[in-house]
ROBA-106425 format. One record per residue (C-alpha): chain; residue in three letters; x, y, z. Coordinates in pm, 1 decimal, padded with zeros to 6 digits. Each point is the difference from the previous one (the first is absolute). Layout:
! residues N
[r 'A','ala',[X,Y,Z]]
...
END
This chain:
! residues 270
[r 'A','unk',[06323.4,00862.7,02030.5]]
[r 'A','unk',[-00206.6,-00304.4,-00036.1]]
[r 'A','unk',[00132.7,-00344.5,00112.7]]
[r 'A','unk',[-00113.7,-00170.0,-00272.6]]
[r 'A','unk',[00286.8,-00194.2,-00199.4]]
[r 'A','unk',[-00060.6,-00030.0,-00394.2]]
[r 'A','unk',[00272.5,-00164.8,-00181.4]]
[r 'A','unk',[-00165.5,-00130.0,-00296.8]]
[r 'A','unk',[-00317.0,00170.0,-00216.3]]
[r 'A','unk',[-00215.1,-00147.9,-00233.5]]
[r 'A','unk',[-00203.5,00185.9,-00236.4]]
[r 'A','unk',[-00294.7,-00059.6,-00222.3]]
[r 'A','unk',[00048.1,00190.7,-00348.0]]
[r 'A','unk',[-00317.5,00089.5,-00160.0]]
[r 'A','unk',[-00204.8,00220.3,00192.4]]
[r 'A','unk',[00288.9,00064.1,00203.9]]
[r 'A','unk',[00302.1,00087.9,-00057.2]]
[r 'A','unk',[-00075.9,00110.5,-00362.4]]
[r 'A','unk',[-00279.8,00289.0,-00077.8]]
[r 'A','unk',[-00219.4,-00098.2,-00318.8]]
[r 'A','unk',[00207.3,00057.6,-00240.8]]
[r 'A','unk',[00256.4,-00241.8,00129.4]]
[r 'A','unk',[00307.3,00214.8,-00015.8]]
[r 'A','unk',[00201.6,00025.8,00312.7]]
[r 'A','unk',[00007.9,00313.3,00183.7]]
[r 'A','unk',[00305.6,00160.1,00136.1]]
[r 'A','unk',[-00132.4,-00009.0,00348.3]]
[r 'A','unk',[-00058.2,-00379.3,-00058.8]]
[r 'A','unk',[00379.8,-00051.2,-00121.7]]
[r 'A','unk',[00165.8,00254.1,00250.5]]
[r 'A','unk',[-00192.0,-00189.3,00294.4]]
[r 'A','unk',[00133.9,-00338.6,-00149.5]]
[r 'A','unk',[00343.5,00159.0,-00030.6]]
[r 'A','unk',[00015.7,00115.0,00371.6]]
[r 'A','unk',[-00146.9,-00398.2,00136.7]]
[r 'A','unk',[00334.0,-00099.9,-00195.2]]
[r 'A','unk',[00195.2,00222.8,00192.0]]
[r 'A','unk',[-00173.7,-00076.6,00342.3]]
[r 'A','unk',[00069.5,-00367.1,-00063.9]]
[r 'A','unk',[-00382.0,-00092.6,-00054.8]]
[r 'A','unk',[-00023.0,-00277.6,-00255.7]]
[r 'A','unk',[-00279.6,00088.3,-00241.7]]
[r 'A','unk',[-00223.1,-00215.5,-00225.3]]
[r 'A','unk',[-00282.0,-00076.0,-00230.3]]
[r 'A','unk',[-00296.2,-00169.0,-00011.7]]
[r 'A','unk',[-00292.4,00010.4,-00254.9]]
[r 'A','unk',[-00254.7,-00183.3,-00182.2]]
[r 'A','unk',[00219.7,00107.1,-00354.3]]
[r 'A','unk',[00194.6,-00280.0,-00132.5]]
[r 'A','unk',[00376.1,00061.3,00085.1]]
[r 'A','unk',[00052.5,00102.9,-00308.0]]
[r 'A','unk',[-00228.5,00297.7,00065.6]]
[r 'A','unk',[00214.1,00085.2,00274.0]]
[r 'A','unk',[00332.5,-00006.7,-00198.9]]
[r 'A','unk',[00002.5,00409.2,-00026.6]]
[r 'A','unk',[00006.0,00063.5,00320.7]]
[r 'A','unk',[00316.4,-00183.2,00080.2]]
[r 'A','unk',[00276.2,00295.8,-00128.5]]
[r 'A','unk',[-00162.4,00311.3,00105.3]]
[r 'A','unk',[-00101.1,-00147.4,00370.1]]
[r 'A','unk',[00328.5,-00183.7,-00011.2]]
[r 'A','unk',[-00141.0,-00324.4,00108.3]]
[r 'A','unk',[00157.1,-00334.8,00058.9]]
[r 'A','unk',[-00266.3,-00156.5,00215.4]]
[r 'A','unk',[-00173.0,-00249.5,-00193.8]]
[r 'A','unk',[-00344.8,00082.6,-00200.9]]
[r 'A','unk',[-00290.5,-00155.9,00135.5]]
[r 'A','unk',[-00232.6,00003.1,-00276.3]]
[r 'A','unk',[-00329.9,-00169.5,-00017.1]]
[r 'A','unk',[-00074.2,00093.5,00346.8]]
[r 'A','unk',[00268.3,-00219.8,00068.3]]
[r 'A','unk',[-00063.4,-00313.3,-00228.4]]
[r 'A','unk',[00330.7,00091.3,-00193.9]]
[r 'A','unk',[00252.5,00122.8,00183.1]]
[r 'A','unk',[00339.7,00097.4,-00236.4]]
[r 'A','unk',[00353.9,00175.1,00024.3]]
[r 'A','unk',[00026.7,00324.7,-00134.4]]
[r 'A','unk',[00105.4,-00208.0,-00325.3]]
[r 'A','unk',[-00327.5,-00140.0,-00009.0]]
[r 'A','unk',[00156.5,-00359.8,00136.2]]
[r 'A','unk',[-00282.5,-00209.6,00153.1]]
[r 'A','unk',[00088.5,-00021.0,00344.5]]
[r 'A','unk',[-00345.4,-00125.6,00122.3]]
[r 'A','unk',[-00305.5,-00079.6,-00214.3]]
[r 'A','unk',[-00396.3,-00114.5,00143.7]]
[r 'A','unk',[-00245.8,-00147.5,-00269.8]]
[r 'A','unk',[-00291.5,-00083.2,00003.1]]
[r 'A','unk',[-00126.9,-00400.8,-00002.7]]
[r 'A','unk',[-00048.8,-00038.9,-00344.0]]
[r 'A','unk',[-00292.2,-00144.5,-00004.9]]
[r 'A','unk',[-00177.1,00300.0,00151.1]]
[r 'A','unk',[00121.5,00218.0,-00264.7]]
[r 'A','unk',[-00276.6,-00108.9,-00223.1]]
[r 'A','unk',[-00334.9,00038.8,00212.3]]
[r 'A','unk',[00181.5,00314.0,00200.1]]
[r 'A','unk',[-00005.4,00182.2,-00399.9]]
[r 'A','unk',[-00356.7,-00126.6,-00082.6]]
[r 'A','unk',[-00120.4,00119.2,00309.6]]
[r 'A','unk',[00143.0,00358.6,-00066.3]]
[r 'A','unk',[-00093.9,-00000.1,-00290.3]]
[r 'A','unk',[-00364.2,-00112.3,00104.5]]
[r 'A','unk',[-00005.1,00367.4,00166.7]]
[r 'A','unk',[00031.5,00188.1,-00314.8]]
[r 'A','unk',[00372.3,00077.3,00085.0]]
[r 'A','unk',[00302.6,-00023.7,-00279.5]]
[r 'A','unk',[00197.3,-00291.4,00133.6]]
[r 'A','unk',[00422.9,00061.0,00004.9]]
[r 'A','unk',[00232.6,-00312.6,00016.2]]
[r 'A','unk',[00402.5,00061.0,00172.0]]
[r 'A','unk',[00214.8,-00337.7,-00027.2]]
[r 'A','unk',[00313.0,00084.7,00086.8]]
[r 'A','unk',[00104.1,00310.5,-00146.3]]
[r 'A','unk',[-00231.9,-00032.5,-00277.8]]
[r 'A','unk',[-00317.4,00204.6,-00062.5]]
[r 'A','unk',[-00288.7,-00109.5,-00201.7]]
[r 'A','unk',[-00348.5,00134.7,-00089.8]]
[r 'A','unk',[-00265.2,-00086.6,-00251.9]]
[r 'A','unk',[-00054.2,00376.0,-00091.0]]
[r 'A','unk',[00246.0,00239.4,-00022.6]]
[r 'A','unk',[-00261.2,00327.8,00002.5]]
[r 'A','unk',[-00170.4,-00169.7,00317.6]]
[r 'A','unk',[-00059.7,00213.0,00333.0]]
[r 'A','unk',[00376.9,00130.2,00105.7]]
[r 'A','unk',[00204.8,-00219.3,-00203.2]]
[r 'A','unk',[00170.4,00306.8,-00175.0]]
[r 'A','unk',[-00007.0,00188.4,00302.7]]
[r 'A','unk',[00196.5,-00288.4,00206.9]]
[r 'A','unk',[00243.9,-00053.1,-00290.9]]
[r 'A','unk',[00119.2,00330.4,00036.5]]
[r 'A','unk',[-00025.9,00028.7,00358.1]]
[r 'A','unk',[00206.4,-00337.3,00041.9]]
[r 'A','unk',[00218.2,00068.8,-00355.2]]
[r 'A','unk',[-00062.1,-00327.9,-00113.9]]
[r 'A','unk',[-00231.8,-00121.8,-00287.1]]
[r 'A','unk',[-00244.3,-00331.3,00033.4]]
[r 'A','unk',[-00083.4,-00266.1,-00223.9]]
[r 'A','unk',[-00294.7,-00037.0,-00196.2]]
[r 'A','unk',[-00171.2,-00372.7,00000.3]]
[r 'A','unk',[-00325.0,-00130.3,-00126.8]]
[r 'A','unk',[-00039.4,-00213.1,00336.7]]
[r 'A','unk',[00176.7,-00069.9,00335.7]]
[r 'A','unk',[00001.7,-00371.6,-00076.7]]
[r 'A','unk',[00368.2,-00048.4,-00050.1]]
[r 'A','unk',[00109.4,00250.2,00283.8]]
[r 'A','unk',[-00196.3,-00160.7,00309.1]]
[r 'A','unk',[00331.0,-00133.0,00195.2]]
[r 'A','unk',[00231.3,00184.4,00191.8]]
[r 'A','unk',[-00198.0,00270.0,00013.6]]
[r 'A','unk',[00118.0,00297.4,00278.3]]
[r 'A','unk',[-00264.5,00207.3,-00069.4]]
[r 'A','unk',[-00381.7,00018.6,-00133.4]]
[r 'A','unk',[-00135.1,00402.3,-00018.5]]
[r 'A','unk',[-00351.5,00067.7,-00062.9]]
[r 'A','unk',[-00111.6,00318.6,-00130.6]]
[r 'A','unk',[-00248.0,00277.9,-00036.2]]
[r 'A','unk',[-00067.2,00317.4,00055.3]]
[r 'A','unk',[-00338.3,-00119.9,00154.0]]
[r 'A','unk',[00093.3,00029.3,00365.8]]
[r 'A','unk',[-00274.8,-00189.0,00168.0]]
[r 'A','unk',[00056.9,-00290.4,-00280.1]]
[r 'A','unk',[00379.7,00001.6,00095.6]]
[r 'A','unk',[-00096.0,-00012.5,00412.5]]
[r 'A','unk',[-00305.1,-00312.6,-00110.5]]
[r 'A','unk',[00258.6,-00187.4,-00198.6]]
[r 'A','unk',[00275.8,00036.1,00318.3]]
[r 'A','unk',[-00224.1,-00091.9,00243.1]]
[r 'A','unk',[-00173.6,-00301.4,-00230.3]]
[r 'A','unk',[00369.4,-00139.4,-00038.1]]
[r 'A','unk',[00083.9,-00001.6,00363.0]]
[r 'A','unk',[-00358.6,-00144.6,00021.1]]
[r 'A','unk',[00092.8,-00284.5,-00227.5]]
[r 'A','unk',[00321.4,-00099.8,00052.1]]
[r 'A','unk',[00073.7,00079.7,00380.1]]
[r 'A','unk',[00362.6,00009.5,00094.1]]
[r 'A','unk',[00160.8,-00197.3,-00305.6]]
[r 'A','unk',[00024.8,00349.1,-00169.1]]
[r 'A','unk',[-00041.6,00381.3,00101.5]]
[r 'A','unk',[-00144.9,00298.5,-00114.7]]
[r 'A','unk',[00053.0,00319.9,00023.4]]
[r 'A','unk',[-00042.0,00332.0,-00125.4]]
[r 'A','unk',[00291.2,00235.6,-00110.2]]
[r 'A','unk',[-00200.9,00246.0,-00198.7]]
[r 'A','unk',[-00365.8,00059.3,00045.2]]
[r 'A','unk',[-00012.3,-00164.0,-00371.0]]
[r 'A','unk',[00207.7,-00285.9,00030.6]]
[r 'A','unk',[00000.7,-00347.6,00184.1]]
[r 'A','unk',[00249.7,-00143.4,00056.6]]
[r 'A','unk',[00023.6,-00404.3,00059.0]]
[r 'A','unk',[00341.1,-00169.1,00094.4]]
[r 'A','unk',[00124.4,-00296.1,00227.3]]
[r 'A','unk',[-00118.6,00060.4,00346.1]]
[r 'A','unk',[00334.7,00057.1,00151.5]]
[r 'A','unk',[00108.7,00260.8,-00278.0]]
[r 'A','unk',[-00097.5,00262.2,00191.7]]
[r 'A','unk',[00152.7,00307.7,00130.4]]
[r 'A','unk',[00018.4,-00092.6,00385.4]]
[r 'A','unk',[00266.3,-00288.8,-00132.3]]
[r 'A','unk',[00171.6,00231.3,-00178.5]]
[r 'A','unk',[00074.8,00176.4,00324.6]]
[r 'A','unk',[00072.1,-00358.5,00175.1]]
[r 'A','unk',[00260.6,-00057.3,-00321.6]]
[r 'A','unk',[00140.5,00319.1,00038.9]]
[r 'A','unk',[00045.1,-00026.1,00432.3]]
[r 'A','unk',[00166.2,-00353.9,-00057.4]]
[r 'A','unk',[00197.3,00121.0,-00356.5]]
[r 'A','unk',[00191.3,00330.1,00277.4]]
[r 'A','unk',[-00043.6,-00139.1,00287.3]]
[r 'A','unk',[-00245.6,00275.9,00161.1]]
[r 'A','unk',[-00311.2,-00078.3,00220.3]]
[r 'A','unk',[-00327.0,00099.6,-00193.7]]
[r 'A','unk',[-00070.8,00195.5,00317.1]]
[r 'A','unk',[00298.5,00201.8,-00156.3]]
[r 'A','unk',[-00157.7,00036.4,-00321.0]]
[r 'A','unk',[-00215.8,00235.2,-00122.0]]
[r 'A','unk',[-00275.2,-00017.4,-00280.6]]
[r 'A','unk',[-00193.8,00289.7,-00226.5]]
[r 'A','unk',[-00265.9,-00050.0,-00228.7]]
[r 'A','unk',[-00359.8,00077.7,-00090.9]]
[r 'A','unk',[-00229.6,-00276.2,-00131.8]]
[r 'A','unk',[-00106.3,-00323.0,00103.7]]
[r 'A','unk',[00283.3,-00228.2,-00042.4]]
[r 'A','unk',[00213.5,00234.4,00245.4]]
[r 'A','unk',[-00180.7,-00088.6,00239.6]]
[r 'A','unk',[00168.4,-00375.2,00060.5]]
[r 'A','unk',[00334.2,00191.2,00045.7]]
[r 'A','unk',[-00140.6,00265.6,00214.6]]
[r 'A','unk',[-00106.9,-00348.5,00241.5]]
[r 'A','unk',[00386.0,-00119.2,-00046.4]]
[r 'A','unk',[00187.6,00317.2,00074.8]]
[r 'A','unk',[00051.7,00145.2,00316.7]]
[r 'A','unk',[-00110.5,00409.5,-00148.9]]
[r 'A','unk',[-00239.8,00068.3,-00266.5]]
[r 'A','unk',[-00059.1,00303.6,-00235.3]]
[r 'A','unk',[-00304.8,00043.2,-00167.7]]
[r 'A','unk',[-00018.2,00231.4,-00274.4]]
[r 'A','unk',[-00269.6,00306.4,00003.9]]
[r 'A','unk',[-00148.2,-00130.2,-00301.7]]
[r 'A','unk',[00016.1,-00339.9,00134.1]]
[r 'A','unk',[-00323.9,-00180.3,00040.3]]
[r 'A','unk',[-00216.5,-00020.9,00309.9]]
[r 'A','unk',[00099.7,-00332.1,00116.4]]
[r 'A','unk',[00395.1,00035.2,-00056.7]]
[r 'A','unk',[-00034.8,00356.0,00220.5]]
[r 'A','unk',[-00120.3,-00137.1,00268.8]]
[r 'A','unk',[00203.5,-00336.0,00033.8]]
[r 'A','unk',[00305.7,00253.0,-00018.2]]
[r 'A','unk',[00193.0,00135.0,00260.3]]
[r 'A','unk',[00029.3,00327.1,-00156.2]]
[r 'A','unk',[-00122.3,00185.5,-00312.2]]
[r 'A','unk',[00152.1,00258.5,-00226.9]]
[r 'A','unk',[-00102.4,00230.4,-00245.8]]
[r 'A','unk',[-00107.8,-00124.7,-00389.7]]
[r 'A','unk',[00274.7,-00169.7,-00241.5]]
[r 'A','unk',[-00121.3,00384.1,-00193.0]]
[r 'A','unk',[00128.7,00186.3,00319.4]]
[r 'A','unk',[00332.6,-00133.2,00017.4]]
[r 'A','unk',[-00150.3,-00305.4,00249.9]]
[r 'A','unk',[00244.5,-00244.9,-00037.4]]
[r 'A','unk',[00313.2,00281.2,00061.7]]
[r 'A','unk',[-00168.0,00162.1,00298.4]]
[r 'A','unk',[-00078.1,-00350.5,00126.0]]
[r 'A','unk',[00444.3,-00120.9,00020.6]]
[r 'A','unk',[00042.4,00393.6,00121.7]]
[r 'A','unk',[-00273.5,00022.7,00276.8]]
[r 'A','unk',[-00037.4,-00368.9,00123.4]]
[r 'A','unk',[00376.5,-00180.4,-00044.2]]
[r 'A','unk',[00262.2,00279.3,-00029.2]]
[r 'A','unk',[-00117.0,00192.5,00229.2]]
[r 'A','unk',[-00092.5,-00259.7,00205.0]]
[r 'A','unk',[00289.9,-00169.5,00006.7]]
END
């Protein structure tokens, strides 16, 4: 038996602890289940809005607050606002020129609020059903540039996706960040709505040490948790980068990752 003490875990979704087609395994819930019955408080985080975490909340049996935009939105399981990050408004502006200036469709979140210029643009249909909410169409961001949690960029052009990241971190330095959730997004949000204050929030919010808290995900914007929490589980389909910043890795979110991850590393650990 390991001496490690985990009273708390925090867990990325896509990539994770959903396969592709977003459905919940039974692995995934029975591994939830038994955390609830060990006493380990369990939670969300994700670059989704918190509405796109909503269906999770019955079958996982969750009462932890949902951290969605990588923590720029943070709500009850009744989608209250309990904590909510924008950006400064007047960066809104040059941040979605300068996406766009990449060749990538340009996404605006204000609150809970989607809006797009296209509605058949790269994923849009694809992230309405994976986050069961619909966006609104507008002919221009111009009226939509304040309070603004969230800009996305997007493309399925991989390299544009990684230029445009790395040009707005370029740019504008530490008054926003970017990161990447999906290889074809980019995601730009207040600099402290990320996922490594979600895990501070969560350690004051219980009262449990982020040395007793452990974190799993796969991409990119893990990787500020992983840094926070005192154990890390990468994913086997997790990117390079995350893998090795981890403290452990499991197999793929298509191999029952996330499942033998709470088995293998915190049950039996425990």
């Amino acid at each position: 038996m390991s001496e490690r003490t985990i009273r708390l875990v925090l867990s990325d979704v896509d990539g994770t602890l959903v396969p592709h087609d977003k459905v919940l395994t039974e692995r995934t819930i029975t591994a939830v289940q038994q955390l609830h019955e060990a006493g380990i408080i369990f939670a969300l985080t994700s670059a989704r809005p918190p509405q796109g975490l909503a269906m999770f909340v019955k079958p996982l049996e969750l009462t932890t607050p949902l951290a969605g935009f990588n923590g720029g939105r943070v709500t009850d399981t009744d989608l209250n606002v309990l904590e909510e990050k924008t950006i400064a408004d007047h960066l809104s502006a040059p941040i979605l020129a300068l996406l766009a200036s990449h060749g990538l469709s340009v996404w605006v979140y204000q609150g809970a609020d989607w809006y797009v210029l296209d509605e058949r643009g790269p994923r849009v249909e694809y992230e309405s059903n994976v986050c069961q909410c619909e966006p609104s169409v507008i002919k221009d961001f111009d009226g939509v540039e304040t309070g603004v949690t969230k800009i996305v960029g997007v493309s399925d052009d991989f390299e544009a996706c990684a230029a445009a990241s790395a040009d707005v971190r370029t740019q504008f330095g530490e008054q926003v960040l970017a990161t990447r959730s999906q290889r074809y997004f980019v995601d730009v949000t207040n600099p402290d709505a990320n996922k490594g204050s979600v895990v501070k929030f969560l350690s004051a919010k219980y009262n449990v040490p982020v040395a007793q808290i452990a974190t799993i995900g796969d991409m990119e914007n893990d990787l500020s948790m992983f840094k926070v929490s005192g154990f890390s589980i990468a994913m086997g389909n997790a990117i390079d980068e995350v893998q090795r910043a981890a403290s452990v890795v499991t197999t793929t979110n298509e191999n029952e990752g996330f499942a033998v991850a709470i088995t293998k590393f915190i049950l039996d650990a425990s």
